[in-house]
VMD Tcl script that builds the backbone (N, CA, C; Angstrom):
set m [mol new atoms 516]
animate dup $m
set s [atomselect $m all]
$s set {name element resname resid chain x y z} {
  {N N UNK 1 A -24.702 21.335 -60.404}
  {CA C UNK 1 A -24.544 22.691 -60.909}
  {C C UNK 1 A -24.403 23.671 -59.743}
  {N N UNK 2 A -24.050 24.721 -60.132}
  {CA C UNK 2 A -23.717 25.823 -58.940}
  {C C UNK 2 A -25.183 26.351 -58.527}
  {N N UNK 3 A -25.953 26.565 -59.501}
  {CA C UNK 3 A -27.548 26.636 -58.654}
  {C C UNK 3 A -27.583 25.697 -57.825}
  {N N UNK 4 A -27.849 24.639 -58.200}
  {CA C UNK 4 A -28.278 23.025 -57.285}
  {C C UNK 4 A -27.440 23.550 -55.560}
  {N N UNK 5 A -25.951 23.230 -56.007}
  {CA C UNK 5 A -25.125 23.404 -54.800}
  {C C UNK 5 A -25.720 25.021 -54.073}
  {N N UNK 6 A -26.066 25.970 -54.142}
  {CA C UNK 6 A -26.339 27.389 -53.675}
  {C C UNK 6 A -27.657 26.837 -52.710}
  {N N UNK 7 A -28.357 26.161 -53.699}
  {CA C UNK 7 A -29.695 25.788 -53.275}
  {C C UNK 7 A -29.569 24.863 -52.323}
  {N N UNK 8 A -29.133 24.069 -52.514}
  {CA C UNK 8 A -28.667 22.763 -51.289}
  {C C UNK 8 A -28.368 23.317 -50.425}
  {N N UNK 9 A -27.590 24.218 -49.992}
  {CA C UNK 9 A -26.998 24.835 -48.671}
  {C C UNK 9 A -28.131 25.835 -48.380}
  {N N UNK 10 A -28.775 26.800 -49.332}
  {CA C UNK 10 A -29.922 27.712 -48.421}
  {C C UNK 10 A -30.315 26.411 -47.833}
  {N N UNK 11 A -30.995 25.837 -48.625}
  {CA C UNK 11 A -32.132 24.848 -47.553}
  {C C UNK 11 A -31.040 24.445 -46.473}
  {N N UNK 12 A -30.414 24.145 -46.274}
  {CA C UNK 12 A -30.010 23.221 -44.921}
  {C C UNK 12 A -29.805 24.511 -44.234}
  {N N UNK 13 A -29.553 25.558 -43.910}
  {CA C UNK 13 A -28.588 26.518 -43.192}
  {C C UNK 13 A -29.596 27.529 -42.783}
  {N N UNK 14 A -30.339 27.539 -44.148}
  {CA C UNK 14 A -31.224 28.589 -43.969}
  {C C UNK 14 A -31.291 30.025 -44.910}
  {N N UNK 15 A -29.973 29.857 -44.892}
  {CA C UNK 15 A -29.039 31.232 -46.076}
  {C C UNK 15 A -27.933 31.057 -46.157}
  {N N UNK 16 A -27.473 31.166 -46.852}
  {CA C UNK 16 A -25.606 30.996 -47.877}
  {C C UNK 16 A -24.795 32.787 -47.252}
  {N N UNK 17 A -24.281 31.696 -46.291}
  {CA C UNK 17 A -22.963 32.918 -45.762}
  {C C UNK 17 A -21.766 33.167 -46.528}
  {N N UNK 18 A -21.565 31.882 -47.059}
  {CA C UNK 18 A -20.021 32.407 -47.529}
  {C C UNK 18 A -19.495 30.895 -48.836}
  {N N UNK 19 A -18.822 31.838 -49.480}
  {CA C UNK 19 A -18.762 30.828 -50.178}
  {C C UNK 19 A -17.160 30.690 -51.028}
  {N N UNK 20 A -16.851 29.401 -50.297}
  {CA C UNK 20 A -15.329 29.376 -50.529}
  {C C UNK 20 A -14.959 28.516 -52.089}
  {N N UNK 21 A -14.569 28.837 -53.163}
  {CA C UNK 21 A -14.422 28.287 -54.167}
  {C C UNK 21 A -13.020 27.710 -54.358}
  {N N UNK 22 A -12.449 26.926 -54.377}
  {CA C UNK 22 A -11.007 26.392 -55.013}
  {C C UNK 22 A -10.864 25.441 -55.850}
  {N N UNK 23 A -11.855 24.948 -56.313}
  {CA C UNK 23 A -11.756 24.281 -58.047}
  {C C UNK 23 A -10.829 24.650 -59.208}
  {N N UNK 24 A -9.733 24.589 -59.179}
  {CA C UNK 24 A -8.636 24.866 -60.311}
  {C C UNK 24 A -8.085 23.404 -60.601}
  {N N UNK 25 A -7.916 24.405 -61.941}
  {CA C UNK 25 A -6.760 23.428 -62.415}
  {C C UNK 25 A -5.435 23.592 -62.719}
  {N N UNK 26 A -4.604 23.254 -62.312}
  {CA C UNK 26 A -3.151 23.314 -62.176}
  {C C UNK 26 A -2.218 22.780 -63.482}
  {N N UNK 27 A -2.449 23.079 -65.061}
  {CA C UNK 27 A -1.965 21.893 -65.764}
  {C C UNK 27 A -0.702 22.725 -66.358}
  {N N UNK 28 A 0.474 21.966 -66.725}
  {CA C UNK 28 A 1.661 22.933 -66.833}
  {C C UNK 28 A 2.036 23.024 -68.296}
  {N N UNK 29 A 1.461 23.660 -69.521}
  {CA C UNK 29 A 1.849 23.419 -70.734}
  {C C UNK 29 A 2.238 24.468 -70.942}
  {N N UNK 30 A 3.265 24.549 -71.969}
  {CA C UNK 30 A 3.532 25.474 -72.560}
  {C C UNK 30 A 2.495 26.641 -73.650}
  {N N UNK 31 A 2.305 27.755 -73.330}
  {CA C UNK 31 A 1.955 28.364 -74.318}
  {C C UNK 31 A 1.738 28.293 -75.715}
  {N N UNK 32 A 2.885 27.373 -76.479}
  {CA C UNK 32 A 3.038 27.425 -77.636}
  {C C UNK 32 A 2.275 25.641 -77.652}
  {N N UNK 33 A 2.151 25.179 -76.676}
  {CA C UNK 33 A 1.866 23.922 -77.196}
  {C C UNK 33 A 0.402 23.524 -76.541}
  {N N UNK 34 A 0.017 24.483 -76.299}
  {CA C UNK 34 A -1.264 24.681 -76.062}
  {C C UNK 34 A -2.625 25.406 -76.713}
  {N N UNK 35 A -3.563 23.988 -78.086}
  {CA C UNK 35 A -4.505 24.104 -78.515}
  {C C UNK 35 A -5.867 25.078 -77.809}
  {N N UNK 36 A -6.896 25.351 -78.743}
  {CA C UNK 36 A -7.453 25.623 -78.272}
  {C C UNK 36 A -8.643 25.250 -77.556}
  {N N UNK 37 A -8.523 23.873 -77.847}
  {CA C UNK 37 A -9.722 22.960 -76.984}
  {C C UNK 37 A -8.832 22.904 -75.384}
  {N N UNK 38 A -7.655 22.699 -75.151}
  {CA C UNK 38 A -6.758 22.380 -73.876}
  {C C UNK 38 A -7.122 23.863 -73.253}
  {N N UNK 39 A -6.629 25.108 -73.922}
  {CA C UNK 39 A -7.304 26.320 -73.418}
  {C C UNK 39 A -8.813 26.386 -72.291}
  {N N UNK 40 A -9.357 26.133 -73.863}
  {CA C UNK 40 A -11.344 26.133 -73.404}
  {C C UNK 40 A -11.588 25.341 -71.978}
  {N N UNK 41 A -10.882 24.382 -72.116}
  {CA C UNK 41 A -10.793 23.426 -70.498}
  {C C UNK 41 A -10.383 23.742 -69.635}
  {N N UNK 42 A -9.434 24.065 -69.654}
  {CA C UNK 42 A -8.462 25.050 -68.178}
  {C C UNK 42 A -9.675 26.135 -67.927}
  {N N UNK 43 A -9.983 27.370 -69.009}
  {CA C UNK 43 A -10.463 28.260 -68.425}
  {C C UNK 43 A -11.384 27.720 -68.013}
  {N N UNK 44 A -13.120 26.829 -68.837}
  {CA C UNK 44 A -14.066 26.770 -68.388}
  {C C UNK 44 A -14.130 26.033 -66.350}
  {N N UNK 45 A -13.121 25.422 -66.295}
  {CA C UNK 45 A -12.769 24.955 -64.334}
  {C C UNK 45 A -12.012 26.613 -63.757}
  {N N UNK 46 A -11.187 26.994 -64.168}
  {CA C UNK 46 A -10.427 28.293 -63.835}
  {C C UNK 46 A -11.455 29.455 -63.423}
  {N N UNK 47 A -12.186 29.954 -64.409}
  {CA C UNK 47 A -12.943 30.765 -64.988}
  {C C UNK 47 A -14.162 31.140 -64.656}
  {N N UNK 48 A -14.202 30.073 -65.683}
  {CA C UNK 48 A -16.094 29.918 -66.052}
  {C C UNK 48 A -16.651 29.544 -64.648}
  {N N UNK 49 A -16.255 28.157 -64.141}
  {CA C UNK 49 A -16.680 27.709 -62.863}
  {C C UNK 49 A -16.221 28.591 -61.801}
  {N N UNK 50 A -15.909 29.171 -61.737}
  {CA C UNK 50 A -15.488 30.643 -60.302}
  {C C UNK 50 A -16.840 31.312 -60.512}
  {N N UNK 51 A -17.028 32.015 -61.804}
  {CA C UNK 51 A -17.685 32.853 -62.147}
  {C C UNK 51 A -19.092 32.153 -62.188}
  {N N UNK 52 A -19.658 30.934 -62.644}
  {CA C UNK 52 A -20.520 30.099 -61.797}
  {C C UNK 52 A -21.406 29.971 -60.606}
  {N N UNK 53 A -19.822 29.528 -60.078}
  {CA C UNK 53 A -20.542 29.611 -58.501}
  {C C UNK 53 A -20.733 31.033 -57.920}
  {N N UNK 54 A -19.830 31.649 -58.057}
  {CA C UNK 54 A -19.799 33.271 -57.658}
  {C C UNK 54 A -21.105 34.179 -58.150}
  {N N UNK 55 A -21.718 34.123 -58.927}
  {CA C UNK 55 A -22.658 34.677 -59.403}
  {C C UNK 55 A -23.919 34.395 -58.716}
  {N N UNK 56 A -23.964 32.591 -58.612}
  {CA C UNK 56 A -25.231 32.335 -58.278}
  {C C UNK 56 A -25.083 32.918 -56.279}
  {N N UNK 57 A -23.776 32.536 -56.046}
  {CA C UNK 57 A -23.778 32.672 -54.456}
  {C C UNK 57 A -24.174 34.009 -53.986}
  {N N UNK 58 A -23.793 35.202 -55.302}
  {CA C UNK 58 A -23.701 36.874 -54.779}
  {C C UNK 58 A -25.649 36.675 -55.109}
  {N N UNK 59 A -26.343 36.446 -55.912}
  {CA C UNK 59 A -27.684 36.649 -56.408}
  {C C UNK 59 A -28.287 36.402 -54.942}
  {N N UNK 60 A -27.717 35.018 -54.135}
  {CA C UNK 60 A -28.582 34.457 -52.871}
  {C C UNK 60 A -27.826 35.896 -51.856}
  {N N UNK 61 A -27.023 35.663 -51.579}
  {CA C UNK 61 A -26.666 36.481 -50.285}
  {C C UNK 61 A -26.968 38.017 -50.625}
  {N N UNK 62 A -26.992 37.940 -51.698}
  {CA C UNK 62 A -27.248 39.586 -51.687}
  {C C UNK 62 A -29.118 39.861 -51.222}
  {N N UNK 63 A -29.946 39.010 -51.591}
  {CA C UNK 63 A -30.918 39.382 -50.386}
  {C C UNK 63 A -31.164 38.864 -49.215}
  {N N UNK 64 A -29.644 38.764 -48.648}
  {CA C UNK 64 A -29.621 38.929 -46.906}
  {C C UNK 64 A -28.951 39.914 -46.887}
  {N N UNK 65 A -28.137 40.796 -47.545}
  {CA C UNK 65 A -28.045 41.509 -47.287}
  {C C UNK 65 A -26.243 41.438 -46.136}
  {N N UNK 66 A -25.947 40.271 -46.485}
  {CA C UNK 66 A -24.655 40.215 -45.860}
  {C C UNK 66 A -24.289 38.801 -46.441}
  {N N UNK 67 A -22.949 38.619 -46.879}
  {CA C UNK 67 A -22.544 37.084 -47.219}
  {C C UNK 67 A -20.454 37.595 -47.424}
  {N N UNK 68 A -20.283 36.482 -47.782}
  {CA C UNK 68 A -18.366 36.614 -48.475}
  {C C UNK 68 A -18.066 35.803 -49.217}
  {N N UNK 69 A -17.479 35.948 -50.794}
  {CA C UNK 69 A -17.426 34.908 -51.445}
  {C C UNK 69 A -15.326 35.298 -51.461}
  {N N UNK 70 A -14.933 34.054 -51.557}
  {CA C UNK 70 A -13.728 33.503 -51.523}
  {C C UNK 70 A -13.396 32.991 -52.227}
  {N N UNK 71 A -12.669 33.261 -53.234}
  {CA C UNK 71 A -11.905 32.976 -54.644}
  {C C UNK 71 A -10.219 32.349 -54.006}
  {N N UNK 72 A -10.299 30.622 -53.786}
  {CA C UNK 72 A -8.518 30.301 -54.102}
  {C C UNK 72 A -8.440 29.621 -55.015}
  {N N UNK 73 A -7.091 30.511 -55.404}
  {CA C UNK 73 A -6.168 30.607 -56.661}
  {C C UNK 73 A -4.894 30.827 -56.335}
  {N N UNK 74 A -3.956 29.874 -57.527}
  {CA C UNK 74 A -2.446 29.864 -57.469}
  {C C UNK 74 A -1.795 31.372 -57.802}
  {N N UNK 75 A -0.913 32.059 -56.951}
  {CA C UNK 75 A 0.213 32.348 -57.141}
  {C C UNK 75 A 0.286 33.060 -58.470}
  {N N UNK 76 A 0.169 31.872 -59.443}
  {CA C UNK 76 A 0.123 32.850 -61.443}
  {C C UNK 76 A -0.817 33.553 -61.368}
  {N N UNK 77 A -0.446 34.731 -62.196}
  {CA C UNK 77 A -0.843 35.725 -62.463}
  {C C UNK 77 A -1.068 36.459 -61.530}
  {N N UNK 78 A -0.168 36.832 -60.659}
  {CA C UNK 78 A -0.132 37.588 -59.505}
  {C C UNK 78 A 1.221 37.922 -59.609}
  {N N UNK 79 A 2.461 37.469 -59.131}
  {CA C UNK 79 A 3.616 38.264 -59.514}
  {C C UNK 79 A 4.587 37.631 -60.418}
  {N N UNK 80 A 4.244 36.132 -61.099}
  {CA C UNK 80 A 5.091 35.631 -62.359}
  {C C UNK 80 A 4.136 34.612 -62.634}
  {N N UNK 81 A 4.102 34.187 -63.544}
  {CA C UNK 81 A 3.475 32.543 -64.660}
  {C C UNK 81 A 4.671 31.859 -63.771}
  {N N UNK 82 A 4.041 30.724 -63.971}
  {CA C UNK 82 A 5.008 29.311 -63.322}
  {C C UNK 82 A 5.096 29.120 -65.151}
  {N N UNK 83 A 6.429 28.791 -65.067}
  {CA C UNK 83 A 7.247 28.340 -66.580}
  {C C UNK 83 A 6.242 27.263 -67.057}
  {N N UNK 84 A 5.475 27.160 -67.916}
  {CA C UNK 84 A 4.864 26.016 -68.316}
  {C C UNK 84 A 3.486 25.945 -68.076}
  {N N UNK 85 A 3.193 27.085 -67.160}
  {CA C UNK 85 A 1.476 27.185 -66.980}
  {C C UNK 85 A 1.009 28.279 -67.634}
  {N N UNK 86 A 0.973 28.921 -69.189}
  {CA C UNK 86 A 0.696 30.183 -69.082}
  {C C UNK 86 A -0.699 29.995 -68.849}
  {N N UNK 87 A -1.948 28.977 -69.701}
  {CA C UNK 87 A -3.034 28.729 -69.423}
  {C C UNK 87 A -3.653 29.303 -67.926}
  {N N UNK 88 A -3.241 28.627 -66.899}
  {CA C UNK 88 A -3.250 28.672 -65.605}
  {C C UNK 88 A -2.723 30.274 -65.490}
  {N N UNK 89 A -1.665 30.647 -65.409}
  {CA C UNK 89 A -1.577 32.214 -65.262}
  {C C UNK 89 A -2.246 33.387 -65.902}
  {N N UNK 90 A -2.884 32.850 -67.441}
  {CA C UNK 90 A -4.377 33.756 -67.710}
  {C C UNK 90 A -5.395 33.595 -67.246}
  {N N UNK 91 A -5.858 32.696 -66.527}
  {CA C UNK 91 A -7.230 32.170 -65.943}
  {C C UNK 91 A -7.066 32.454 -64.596}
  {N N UNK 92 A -6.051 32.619 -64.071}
  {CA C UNK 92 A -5.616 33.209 -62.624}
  {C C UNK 92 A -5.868 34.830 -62.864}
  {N N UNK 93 A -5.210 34.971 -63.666}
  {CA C UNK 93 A -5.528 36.831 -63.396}
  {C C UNK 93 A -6.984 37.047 -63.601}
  {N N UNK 94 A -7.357 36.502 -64.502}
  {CA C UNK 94 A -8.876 36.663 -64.841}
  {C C UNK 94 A -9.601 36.263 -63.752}
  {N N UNK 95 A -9.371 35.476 -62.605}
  {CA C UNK 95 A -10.437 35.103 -61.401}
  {C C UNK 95 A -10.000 36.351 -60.996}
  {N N UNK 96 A -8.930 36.611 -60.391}
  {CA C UNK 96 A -8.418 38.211 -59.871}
  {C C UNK 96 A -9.534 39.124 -60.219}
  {N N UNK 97 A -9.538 39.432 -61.333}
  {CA C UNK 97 A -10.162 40.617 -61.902}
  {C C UNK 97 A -11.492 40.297 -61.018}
  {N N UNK 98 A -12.418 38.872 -61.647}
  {CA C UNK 98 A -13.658 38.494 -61.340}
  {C C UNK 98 A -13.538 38.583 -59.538}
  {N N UNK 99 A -12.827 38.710 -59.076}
  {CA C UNK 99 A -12.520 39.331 -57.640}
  {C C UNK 99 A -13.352 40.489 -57.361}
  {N N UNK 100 A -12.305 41.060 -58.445}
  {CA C UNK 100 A -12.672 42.775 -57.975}
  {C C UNK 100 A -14.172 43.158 -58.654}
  {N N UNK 101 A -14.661 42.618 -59.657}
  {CA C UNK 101 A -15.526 42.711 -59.978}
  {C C UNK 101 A -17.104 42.114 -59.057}
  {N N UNK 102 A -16.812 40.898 -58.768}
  {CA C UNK 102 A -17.547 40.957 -57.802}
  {C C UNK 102 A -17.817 41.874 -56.184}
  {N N UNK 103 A -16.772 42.271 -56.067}
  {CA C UNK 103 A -16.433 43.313 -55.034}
  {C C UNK 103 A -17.500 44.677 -55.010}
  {N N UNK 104 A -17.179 44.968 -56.189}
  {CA C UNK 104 A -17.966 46.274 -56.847}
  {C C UNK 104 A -19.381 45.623 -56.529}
  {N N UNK 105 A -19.399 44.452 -57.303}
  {CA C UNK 105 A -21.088 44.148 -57.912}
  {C C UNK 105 A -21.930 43.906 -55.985}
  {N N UNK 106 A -21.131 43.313 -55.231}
  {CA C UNK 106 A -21.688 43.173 -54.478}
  {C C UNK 106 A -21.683 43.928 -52.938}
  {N N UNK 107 A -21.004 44.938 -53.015}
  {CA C UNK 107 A -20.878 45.544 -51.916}
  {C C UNK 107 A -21.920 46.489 -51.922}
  {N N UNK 108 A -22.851 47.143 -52.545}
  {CA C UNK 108 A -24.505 47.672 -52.469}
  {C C UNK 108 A -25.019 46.534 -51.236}
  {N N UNK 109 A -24.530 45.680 -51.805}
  {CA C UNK 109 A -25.978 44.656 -51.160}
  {C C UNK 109 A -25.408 43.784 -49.728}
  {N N UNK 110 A -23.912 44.416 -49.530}
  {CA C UNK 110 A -23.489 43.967 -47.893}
  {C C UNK 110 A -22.267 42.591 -48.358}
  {N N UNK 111 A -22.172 42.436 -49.720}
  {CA C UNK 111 A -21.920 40.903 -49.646}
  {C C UNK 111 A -19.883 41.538 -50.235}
  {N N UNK 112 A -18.840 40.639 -49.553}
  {CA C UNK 112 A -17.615 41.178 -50.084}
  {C C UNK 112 A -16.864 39.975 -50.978}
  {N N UNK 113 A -16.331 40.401 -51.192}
  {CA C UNK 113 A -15.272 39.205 -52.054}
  {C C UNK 113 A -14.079 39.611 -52.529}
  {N N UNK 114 A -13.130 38.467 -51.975}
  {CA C UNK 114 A -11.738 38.536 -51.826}
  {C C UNK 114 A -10.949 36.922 -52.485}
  {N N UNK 115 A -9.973 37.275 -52.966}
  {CA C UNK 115 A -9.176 36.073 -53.687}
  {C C UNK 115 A -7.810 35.353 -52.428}
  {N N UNK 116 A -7.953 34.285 -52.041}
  {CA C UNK 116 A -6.410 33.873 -51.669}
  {C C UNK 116 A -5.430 33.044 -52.714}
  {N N UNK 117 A -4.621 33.786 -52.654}
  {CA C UNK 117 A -3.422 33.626 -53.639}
  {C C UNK 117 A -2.431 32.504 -53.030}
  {N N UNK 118 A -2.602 30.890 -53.697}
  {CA C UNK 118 A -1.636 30.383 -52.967}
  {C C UNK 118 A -0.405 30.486 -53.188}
  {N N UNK 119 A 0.221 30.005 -52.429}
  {CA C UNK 119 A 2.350 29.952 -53.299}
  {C C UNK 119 A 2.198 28.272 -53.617}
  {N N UNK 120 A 3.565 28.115 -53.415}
  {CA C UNK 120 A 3.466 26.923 -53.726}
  {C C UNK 120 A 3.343 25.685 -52.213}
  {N N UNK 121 A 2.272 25.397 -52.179}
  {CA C UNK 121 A 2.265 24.341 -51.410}
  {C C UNK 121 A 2.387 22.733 -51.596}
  {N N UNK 122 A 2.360 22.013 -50.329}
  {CA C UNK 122 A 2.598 20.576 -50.380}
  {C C UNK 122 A 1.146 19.981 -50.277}
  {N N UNK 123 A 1.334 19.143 -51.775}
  {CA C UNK 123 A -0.370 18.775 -52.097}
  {C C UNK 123 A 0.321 17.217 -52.643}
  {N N UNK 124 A -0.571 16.726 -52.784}
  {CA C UNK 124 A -0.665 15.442 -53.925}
  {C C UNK 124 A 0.004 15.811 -55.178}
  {N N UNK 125 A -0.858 17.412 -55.409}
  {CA C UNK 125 A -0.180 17.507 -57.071}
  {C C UNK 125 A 1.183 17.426 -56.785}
  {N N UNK 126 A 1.539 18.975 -56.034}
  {CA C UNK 126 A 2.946 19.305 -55.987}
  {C C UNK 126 A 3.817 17.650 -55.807}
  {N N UNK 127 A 3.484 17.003 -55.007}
  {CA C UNK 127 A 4.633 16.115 -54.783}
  {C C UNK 127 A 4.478 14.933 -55.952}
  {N N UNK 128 A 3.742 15.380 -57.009}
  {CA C UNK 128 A 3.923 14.957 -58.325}
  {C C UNK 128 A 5.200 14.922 -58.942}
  {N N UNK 129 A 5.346 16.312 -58.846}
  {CA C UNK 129 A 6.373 17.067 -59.257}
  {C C UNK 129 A 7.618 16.620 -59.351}
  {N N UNK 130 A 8.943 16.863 -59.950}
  {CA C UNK 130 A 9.786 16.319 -59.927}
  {C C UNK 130 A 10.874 17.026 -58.878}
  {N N UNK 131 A 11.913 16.286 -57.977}
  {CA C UNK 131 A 12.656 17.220 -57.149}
  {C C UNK 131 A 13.150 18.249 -57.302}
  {N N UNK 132 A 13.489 17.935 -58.461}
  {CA C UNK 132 A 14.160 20.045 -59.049}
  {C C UNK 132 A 13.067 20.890 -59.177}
  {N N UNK 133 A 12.003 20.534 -59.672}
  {CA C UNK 133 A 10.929 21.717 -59.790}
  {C C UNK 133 A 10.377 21.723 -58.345}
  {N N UNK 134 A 10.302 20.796 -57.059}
  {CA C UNK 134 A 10.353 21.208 -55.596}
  {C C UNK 134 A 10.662 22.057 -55.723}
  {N N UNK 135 A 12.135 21.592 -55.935}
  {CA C UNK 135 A 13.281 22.647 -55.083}
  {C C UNK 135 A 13.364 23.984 -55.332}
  {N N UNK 136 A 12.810 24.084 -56.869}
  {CA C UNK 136 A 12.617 25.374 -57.257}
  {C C UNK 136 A 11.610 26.419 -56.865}
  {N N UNK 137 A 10.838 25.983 -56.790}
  {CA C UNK 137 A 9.593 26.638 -55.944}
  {C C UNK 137 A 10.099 26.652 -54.477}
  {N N UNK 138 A 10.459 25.928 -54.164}
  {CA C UNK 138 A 10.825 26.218 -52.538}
  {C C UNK 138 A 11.817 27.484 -52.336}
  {N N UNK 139 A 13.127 27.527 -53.093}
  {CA C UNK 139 A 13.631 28.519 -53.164}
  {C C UNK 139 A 13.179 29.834 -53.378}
  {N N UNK 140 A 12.193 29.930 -53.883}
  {CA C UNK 140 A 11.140 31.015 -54.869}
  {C C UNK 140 A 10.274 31.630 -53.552}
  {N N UNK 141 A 10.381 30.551 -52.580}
  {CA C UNK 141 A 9.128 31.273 -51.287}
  {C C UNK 141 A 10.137 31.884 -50.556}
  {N N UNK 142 A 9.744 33.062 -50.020}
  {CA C UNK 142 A 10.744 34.349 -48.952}
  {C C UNK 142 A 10.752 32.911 -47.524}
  {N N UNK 143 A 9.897 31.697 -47.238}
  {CA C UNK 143 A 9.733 31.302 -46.228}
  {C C UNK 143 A 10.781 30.237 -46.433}
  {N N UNK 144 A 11.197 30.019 -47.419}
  {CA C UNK 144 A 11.888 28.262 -47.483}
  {C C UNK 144 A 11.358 27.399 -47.851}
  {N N UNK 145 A 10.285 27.093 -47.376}
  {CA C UNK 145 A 9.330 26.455 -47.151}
  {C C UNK 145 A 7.994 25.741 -48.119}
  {N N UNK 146 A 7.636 24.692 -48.367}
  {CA C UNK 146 A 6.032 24.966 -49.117}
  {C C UNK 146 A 5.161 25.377 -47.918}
  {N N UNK 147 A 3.875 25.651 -48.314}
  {CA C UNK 147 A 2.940 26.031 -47.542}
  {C C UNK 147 A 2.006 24.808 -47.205}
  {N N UNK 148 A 1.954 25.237 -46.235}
  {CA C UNK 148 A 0.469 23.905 -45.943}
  {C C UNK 148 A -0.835 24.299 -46.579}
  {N N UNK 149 A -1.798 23.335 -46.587}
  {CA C UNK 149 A -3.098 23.729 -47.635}
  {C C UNK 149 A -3.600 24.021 -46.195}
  {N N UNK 150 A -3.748 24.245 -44.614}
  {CA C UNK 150 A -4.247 24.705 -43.759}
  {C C UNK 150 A -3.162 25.974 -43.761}
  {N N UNK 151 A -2.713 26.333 -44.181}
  {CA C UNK 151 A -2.609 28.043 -44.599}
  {C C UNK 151 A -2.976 28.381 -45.542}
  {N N UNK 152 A -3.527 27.929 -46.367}
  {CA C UNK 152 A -4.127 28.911 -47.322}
  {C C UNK 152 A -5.904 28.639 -46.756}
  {N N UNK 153 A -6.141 27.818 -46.178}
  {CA C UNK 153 A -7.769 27.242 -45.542}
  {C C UNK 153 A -7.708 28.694 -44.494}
  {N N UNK 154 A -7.154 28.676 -43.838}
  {CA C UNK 154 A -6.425 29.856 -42.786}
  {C C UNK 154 A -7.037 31.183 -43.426}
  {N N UNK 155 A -6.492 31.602 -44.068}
  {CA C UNK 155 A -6.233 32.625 -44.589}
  {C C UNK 155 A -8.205 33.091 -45.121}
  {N N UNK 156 A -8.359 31.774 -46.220}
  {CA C UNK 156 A -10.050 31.662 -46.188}
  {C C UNK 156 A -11.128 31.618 -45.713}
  {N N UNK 157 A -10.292 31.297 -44.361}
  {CA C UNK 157 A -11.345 31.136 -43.084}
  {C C UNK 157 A -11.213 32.576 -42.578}
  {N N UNK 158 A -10.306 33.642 -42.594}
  {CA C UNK 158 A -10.003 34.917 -42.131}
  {C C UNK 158 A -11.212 36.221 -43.200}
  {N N UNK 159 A -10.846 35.742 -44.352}
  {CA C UNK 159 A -10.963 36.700 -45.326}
  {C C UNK 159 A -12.939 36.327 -45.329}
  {N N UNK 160 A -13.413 35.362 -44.627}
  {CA C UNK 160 A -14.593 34.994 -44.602}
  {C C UNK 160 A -15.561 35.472 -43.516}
  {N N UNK 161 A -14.381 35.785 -42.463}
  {CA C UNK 161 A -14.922 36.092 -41.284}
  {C C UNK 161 A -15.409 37.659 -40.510}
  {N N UNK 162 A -16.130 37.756 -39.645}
  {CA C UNK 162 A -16.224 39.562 -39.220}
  {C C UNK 162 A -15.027 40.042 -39.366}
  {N N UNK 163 A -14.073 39.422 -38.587}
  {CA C UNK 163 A -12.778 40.670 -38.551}
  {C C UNK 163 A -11.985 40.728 -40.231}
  {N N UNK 164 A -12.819 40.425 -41.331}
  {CA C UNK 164 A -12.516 41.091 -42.639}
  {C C UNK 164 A -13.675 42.099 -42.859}
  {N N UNK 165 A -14.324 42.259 -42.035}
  {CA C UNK 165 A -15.849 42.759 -42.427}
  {C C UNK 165 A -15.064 44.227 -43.035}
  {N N UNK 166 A -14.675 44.893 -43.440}
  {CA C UNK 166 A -14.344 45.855 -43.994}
  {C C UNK 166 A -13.130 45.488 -45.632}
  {N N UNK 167 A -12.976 44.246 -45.415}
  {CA C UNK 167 A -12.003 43.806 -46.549}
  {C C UNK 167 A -12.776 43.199 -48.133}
  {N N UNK 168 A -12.654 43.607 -49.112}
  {CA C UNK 168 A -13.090 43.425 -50.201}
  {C C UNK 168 A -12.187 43.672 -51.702}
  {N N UNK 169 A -11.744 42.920 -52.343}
  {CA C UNK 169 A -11.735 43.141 -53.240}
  {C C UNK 169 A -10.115 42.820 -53.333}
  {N N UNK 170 A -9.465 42.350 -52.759}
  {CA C UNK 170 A -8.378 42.358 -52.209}
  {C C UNK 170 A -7.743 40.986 -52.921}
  {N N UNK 171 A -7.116 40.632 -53.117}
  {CA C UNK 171 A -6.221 39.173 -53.109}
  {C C UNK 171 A -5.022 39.183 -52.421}
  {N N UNK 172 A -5.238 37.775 -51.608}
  {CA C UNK 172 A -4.117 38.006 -50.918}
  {C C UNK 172 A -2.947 37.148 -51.265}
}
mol reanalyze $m
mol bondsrecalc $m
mol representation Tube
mol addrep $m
């Protein structure tokens, strides 16, 4: 559970600095062909589990009085749904929000929180994928390119660190 895990790390560390979440699920159904038990599942990993760990991590760091929690998330619901994920592109905006909301909730108490927004990178899943839907996403990035999962680690490791110490609430 996200207590257990919060708790496991005070004890070893001493106190919970930062806490990087990327537990999603990536599943590509259509809107229309998507029940509401398939729903309840996506969000409760999407969602529920962000909001989970995020809660219990802001409760610990907020009496130190300094911590950063780190929300990664795909791309949906940021500037289009991937054709076939709307699930995934409502549970994406909704961590967003739970972004900014934690932002608010925890900046009294020193602690910030920020979302990284991936594009499409080269994973196990992606190279699931079939070559046209590659290719399509590749075209779709301003870079050419997929992204490496050490750029979006990058980016988490930035948004975690002093030189964000003024950044909150932000997705990038």
């Amino acid at each position: 559970t996200a207590e257990e895990a919060v708790a496991t790390a005070t004890i070893r560390t001493g106190k919970l600095d930062v806490l990087v979440h990327c537990d999603m699920v990536h599943k590509r159904v259509a809107l229309e062909d998507t029940d509401l038990d398939e729903w309840d599942a996506i969000s409760a990993v999407n969602l529920r589990g962000a909001f989970a760990f995020a809660r219990v991590a802001l409760r610990a760091m907020s009496t130190y009085g300094t911590g950063a929690i780190v929300l990664v998330t795909p791309l949906a619901g940021v500037v289009r749904a991937l054709p076939g994920a709307d699930a995934v592109a409502a549970t994406t905006a909704g961590a967003h929000g739970l972004t900014r909301a934690l932002a608010r909730a925890g900046g009294p108490y020193g602690v910030r929180a920020n979302a990284v927004a991936t594009g499409y990178l080269d994973t196990p899943t992606t190279r699931a994928w079939s070559d046209e839907e590659r290719e399509t996403a590749v075209a779709a990035t301003p870079l050419g390119r997929a992204g490496r999962p050490d750029d979006a680690a990058s980016a988490a490791v930035w948004l975690a660190s002093s030189a964000a110490a003024f950044v909150t609430g932000a997705v990038l």
